[in-house]
C-alpha positions in Angstrom: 0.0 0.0 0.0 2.9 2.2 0.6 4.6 1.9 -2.5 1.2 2.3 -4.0 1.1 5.7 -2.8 4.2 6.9 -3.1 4.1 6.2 -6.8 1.0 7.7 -7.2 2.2 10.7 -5.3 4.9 11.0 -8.1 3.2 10.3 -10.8 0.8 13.0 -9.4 4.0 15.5 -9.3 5.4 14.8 -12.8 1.9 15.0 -14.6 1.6 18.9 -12.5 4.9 19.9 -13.4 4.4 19.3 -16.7 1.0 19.4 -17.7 0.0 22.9 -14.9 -3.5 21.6 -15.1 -5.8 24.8 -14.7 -3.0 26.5 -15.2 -2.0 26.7 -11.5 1.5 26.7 -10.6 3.7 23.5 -11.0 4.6 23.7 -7.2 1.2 23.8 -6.1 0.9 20.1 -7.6 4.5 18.8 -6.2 4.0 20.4 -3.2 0.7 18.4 -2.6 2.2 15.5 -3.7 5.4 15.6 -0.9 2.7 16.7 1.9 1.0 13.5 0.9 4.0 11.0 2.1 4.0 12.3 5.8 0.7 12.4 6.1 0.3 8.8 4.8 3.1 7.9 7.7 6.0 7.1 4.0 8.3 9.7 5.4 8.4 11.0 8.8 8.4 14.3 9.7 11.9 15.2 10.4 13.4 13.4 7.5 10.6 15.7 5.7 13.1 18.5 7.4 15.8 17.3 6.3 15.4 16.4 2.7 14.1 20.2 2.6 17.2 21.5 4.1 19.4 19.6 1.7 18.7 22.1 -1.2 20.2 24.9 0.9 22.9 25.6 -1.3 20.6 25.3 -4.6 18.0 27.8 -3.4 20.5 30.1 -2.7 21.9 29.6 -6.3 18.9 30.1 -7.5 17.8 32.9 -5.7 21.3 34.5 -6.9 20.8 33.8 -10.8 17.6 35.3 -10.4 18.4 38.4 -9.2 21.1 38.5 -11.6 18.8 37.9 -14.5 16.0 40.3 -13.4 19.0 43.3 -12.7 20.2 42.8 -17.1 16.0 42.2 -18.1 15.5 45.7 -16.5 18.5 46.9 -17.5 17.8 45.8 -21.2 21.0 44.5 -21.4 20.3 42.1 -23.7 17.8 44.0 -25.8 21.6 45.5 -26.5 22.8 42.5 -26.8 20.8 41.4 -29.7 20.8 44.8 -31.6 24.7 44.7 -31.3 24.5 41.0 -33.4 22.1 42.9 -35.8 24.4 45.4 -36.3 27.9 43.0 -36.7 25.8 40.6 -39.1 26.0 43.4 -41.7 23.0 41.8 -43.4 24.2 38.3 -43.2 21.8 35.6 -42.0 24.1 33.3 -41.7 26.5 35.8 -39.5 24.1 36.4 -36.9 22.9 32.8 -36.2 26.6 32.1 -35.8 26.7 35.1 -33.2 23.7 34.7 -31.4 24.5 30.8 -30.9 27.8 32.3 -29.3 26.0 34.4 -27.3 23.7 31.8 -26.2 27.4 29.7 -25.1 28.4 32.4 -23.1 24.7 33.3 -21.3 25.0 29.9 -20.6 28.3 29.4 -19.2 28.5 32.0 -17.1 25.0 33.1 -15.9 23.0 29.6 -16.4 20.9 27.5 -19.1 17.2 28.9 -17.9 18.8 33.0 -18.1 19.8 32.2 -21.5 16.1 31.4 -22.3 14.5 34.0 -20.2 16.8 36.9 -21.2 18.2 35.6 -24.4 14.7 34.9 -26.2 12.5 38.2 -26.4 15.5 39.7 -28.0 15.9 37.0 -30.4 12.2 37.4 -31.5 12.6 41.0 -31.8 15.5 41.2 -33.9 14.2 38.5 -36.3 10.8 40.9 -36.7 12.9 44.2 -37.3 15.6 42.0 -39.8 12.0 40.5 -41.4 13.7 36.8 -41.1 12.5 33.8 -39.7 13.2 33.4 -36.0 13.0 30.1 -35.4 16.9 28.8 -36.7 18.3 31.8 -34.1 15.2 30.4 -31.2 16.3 26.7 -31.4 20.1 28.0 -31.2 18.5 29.6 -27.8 16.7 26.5 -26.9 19.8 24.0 -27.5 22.8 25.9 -27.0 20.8 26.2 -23.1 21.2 22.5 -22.4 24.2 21.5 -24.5 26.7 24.3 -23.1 25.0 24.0 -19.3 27.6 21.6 -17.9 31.0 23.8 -19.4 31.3 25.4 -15.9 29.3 24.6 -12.1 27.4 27.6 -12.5 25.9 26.9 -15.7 23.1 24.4 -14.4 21.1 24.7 -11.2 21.1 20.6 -12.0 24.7 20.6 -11.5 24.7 21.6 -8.0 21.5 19.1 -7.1 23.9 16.5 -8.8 26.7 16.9 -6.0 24.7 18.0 -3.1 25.3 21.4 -3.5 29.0 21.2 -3.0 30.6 20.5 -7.3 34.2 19.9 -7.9 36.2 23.0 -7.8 36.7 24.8 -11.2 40.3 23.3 -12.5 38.9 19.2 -11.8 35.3 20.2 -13.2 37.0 21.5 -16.7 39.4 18.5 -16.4 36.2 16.3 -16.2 33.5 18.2 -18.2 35.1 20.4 -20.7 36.0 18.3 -23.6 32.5 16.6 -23.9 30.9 19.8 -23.4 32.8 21.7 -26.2 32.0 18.3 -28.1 28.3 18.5 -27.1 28.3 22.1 -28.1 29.8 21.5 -31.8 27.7 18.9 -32.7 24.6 20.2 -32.0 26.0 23.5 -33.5 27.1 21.5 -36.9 23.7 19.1 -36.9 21.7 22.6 -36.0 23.5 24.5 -38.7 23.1 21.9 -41.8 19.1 21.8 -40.7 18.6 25.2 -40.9 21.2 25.8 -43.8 18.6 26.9 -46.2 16.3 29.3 -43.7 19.9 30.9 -42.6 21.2 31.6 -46.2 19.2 34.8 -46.4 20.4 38.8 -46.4 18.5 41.5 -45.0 18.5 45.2 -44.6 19.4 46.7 -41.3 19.5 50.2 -40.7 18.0 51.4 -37.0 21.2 52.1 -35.3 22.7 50.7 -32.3 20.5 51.5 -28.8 22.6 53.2 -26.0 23.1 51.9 -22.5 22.9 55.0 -20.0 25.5 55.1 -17.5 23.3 53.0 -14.4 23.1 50.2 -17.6 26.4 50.2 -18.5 27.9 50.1 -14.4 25.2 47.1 -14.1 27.1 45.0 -17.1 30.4 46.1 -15.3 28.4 44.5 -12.3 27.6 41.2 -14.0 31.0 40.6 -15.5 32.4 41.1 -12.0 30.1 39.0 -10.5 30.6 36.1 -13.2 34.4 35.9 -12.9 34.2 36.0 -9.0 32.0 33.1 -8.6 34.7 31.8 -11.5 37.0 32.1 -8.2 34.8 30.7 -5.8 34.6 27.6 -7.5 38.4 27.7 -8.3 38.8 27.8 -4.5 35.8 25.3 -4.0 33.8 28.1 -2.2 30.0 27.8 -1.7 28.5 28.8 -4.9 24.9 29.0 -3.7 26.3 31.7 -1.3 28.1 33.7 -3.3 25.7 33.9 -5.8 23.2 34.9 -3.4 25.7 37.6 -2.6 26.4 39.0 -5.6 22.6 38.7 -6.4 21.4 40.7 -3.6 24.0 43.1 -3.8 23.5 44.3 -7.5 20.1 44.7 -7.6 20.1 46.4 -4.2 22.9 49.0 -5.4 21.2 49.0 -9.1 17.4 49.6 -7.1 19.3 52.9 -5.2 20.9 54.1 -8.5 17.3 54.4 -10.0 15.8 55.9 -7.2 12.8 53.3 -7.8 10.8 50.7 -5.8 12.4 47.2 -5.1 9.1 45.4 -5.3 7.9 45.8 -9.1 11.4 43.9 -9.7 11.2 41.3 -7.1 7.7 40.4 -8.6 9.2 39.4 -11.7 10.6 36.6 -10.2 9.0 33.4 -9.7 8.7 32.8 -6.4 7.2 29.8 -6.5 10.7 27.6 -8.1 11.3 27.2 -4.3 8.6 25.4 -3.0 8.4 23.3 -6.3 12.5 22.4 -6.1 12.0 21.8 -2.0 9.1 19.2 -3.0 11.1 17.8 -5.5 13.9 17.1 -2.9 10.8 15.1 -0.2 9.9 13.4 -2.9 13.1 12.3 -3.9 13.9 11.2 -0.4 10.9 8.7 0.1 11.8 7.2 -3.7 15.6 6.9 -2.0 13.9 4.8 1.0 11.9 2.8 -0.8 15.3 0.7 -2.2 14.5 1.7 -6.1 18.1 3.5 -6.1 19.7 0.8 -4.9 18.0 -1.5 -7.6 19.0 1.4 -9.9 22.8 0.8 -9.5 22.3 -2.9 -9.1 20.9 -2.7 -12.8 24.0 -0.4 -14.3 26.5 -2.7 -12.7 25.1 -5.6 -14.4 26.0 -4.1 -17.6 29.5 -4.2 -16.7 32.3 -1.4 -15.8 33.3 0.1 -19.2 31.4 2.1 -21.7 28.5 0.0 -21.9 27.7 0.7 -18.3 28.6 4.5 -19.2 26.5 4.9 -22.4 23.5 2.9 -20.2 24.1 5.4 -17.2 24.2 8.6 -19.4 21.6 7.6 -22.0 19.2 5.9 -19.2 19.2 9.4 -17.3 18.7 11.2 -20.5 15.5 9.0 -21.4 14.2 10.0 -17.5 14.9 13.5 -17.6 12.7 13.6 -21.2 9.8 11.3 -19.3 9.9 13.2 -15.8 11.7 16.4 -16.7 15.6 16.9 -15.5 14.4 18.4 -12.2 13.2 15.9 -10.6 15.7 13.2 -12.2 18.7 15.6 -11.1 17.4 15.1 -7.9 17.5 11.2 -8.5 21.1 11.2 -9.8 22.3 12.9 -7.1 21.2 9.9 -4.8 22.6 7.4 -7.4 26.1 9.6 -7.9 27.7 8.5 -5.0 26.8 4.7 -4.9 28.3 4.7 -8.0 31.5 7.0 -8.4 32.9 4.0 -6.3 33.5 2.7 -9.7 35.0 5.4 -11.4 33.7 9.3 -12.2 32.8 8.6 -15.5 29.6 7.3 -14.0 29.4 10.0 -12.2 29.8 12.0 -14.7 27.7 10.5 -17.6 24.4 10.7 -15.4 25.3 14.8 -15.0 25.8 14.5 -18.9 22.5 12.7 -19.3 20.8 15.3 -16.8 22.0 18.2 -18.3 22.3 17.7 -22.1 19.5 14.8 -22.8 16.7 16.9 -21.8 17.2 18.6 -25.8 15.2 14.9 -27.1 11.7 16.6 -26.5 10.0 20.0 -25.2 8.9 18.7 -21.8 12.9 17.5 -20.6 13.9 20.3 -18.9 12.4 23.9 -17.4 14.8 25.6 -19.6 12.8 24.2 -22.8 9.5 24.5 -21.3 10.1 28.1 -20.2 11.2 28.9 -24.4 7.7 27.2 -25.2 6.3 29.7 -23.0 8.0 32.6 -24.5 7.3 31.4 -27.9 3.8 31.5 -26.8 3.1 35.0 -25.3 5.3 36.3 -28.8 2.3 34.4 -31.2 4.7 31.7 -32.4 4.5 27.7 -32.2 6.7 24.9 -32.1 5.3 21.6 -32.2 5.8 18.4 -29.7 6.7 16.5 -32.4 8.9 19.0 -34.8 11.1 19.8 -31.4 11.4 16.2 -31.2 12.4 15.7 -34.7 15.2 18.2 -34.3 16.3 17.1 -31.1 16.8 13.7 -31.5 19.0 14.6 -34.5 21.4 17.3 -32.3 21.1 15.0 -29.0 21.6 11.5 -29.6 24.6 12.1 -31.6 25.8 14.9 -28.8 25.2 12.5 -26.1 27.2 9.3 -27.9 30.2 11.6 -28.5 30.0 13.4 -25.2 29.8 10.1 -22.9 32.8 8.4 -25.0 34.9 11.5 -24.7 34.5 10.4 -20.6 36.2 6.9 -21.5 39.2 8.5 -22.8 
């Protein structure tokens, strides 16, 4: 009867998160779901406590990246941004899908996969209506570079802190471990994306509005963001708390950028979505009954039996990549992170390849990670479409071949 309800309870969460019946928020569902195990007597109520307090480090990450992201939406930073690729295109379709996809890397690396969607996108979709070109090449860049390029540094993934408890290899081990199959992640995805969209790229258009200007409270806020970016660079070099420091630097900018406008704080702060805390701390109770209940354990049982070399790595990698796209990433982060240490035993390439499949499989299909399902959203509100099916279509080709190369660059 337990394990009755437990599943149900998760099945409950996963169909919330990704179908928001009535539209209600996604934690509203997950959160009803985790209240459920106590109550039913599945998980007591201080292991309820603890599981919650575990994702210290990643609500304060997140917390961080959001202040961050809301200081360069008001700013327009990246309004500027994207009229600065307009400009260096000179006319040349082809020019700026290769610089907004760079772009998009960057965002990515250094201020996280779901600020590349939030900030990144609006601007896309308004450059492509002022260049009269189709958006859609220079959105999918958005929607893929998000995932592919989100394990090149610690910061670049929420996930990646879930993954290792809040506490990720310092900088110099995490490029030692990760960047080679990111940067081969990246480049195919950016070579399969490029030879899709060959045709729809190979246009020219007329640009003549001239570049916007950044007033001097804008241009001390990018200052800001640099600043911030290469110091939590340093924290993880030093293996300081990253959920911390990004906190830090996230309070401290838009509390210095709210006094340089002389304006309220609260317009801002209800631009961020609140409710990514309860739904993440929900995730993390739910998580902790599945860890009780022994299916983690079977878990690892089942990747040892496929041996120790790549097989087991390509299963590990591929087999999280396939949850994330049925579940969504969050919640099978939050799984990986229980299975990472009862298997990096046996070698970090396991490790590794279920961070891999958590962080770049969720590109298969719309519904694999927030990142993706935020871009639908966008898309959305801006009167354009994308299709379950044609997203699928294109990911599949960029991510299965992404994946395979990126998990045997591990066995190297």
């Amino acid at each position: 009867m337990d394990a009755l309800i437990l599943w149900g309870a998760c099945l409950f969460a996963v169909a919330g998160l990704l179908l928001r019946p009535w539209q209600l928020p996604e934690a509203l569902w997950t959160s009803l779901a985790a209240v459920t195990l106590p109550l039913a007597g599945i998980l007591a109520w201080p292991d309820v406590g603890r599981a919650i307090a575990s994702g210290k480090e990643v609500y304060l990450f997140l917390l961080g990246m959001m202040l961050l992201s809301e200081v360069a939406r008001q700013e327009k930073l990246f309004d500027w941004l994207a009229a600065l690729a307009l400009s260096r295109a000179r006319s040349s379709g082809q020019r700026l899908f290769l610089i907004i996809f760079a772009v998009a890397i960057v965002t990515t690396a250094f201020l996280s996969n779901d600020a590349t969607i939030i900030l990144l996108t609006p601007p896309v979709i308004a450059v492509a209506s002022k260049a009269k070109i189709d958006p859609y090449p220079s959105l999918l860049a958005c929607a893929f570079v998000a995932n592919a390029a989100s394990f090149l540094l610690p910061i670049s993934n929420p996930a990646n802190l879930v993954l290792y408890g809040g506490a990720p290899p310092g900088l110099v081990p995490w490029l030692g471990r990760f960047l080679a199959p990111s940067c081969m992640a990246i480049g195919i995805s950016f070579v399969m994306l490029f030879l899709m969209m060959r045709h729809r790229i190979k246009v020219e258009f007329s640009q003549s509005e001239p570049l916007p200007k950044l007033d001097a409270t804008a241009r001390f806020s990018a200052l800001a963001l640099f600043v911030i970016t290469l110091l939590l660079t340093l924290v993880s070099f030093m293996h300081g708390s990253l959920g911390w420091a990004t906190a830090a630097g996230g309070v401290a900018l838009y509390a210095v950028i709210t006094l340089r406008r002389r304006q309220s704080p609260l317009p801002g702060l209800s631009e961020i979505s609140w409710s990514v805390f309860p739904l993440v701390a929900s995730l993390f109770v739910l998580v902790a009954a599945v860890e009780q209940s022994g299916v983690i354990a079977s878990l690892v049982r089942f990747i040892f039996a496929c041996g120790h070399g790549t097989e087991a790595v390509m299963v590990t990698g591929f087999g999280m990549a396939i949850l994330s796209n049925i579940i969504n990433n969050l919640p099978s982060g939050l799984m990986a992170a229980q299975l990472a240490p009862m298997l990096s035993s046996h070698g970090s390439a396991f490790q590794d390849a279920l961070l891999i499949g958590v962080d770049l499989g969720p590109n298969m299909t719309l519904s694999g990670s927030l990142a993706t399902v935020l871009w639908l959203i966008i898309l959305r509100k801006h009167d354009l479409e994308m299709s379950y099916g044609r997203f699928m279509c294109f990911g599949m080709a960029l991510t299965v071949p992404a994946l395979i190369a990126a998990l045997l660059v591990l066995m190297i």
